[in-house]
C-alpha positions as a Markdown table, in Angstrom:
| # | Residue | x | y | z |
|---|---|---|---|---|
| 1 | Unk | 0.0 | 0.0 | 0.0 |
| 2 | Unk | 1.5 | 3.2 | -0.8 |
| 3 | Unk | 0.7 | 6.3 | 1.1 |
| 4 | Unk | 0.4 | 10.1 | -1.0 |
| 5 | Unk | 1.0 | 13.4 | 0.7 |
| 6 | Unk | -1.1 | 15.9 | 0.1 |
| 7 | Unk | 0.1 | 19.5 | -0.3 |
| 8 | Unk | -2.2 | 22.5 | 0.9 |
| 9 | Unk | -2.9 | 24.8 | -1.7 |
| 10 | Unk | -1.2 | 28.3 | -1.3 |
| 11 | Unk | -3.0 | 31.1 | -2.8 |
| 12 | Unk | -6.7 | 32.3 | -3.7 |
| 13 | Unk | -9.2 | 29.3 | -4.4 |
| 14 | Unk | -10.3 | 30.9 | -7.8 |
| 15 | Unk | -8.5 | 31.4 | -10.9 |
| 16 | Unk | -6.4 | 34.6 | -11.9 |
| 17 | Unk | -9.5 | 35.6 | -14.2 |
| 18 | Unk | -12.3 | 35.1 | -11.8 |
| 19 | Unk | -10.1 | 37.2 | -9.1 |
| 20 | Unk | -9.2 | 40.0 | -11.7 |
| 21 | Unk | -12.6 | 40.5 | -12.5 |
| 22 | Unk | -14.0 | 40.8 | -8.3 |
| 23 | Unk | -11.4 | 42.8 | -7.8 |
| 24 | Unk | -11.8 | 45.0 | -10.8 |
| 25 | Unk | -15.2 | 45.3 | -9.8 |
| 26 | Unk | -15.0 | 46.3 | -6.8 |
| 27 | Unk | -12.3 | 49.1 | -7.5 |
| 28 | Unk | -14.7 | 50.2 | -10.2 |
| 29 | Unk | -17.7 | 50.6 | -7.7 |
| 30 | Unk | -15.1 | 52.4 | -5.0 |
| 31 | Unk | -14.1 | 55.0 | -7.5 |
| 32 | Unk | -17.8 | 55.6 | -8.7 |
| 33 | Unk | -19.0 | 56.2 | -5.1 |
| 34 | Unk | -16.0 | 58.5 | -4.1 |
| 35 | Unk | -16.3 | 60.2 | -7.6 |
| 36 | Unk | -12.4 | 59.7 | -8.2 |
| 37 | Unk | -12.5 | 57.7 | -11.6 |
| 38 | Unk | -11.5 | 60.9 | -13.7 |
| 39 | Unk | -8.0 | 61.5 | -12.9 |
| 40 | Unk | -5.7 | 58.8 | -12.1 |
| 41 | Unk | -3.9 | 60.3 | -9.2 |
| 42 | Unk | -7.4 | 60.4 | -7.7 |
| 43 | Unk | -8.2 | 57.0 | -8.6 |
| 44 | Unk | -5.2 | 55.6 | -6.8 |
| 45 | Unk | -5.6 | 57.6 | -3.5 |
| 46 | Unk | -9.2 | 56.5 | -3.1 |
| 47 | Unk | -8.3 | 52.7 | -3.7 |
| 48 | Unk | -5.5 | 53.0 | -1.4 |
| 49 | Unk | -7.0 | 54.5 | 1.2 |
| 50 | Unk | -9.8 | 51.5 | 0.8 |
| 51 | Unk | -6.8 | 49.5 | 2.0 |
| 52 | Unk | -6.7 | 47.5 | -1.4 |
| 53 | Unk | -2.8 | 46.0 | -2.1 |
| 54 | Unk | -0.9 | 48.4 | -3.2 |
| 55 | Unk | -0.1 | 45.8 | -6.1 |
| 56 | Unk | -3.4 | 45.4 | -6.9 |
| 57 | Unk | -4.2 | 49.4 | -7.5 |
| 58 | Unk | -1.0 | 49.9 | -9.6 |
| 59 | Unk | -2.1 | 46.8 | -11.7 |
| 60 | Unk | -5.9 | 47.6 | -12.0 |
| 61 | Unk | -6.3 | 50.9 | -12.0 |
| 62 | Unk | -6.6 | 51.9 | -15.3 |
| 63 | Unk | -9.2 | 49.0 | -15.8 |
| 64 | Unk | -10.9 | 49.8 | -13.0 |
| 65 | Unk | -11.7 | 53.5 | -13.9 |
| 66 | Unk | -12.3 | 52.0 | -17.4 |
| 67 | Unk | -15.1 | 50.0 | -15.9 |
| 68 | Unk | -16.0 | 53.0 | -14.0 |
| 69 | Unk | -16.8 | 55.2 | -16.7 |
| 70 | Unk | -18.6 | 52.5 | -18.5 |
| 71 | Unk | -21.1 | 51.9 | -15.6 |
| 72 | Unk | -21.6 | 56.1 | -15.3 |
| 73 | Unk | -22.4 | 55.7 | -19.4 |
| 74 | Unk | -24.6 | 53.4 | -19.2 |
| 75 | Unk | -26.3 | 54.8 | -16.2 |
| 76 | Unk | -26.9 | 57.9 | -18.1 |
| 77 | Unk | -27.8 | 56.2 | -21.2 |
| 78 | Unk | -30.5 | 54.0 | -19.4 |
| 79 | Unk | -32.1 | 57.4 | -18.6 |
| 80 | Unk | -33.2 | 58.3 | -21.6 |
């Protein structure tokens, strides 16, 4: 009978996608509510100062105030 180690896991349970995209989210919804999606410099204070990894802002920021925009458009488009 041979016996098989199992090795823990380290790191997140979903794939880098799935994770991207929450987090993404998230920084998206953050910038809309503190209005700081228009400049950059602004974007990155605000998710900093939501305690987001400082990795993660550097990385994501320009997506995330890409999605930002795109939910104020079609917020304003749904208007009308």
């Amino acid at each position: 009978m041979a016996l098989t180690t199992l090795r823990l896991i380290e790191g997140p349970l979903t794939g880098p996608r799935a994770r991207r995209e929450l987090i993404v989210a998230r920084m998206a919804k953050d910038l809309v509510t503190y209005d700081a999606f228009r400049v950059e410099a602004d974007a990155i204070r605000a998710l900093m100062a939501r305690e987001y990894s400082p990795f993660d802002v550097l990385r994501f920021v320009d997506d995330a105030r890409q999605v930002a925009v795109q939910e104020i458009v079609a917020k304003e488009m749904s208007k009308s």
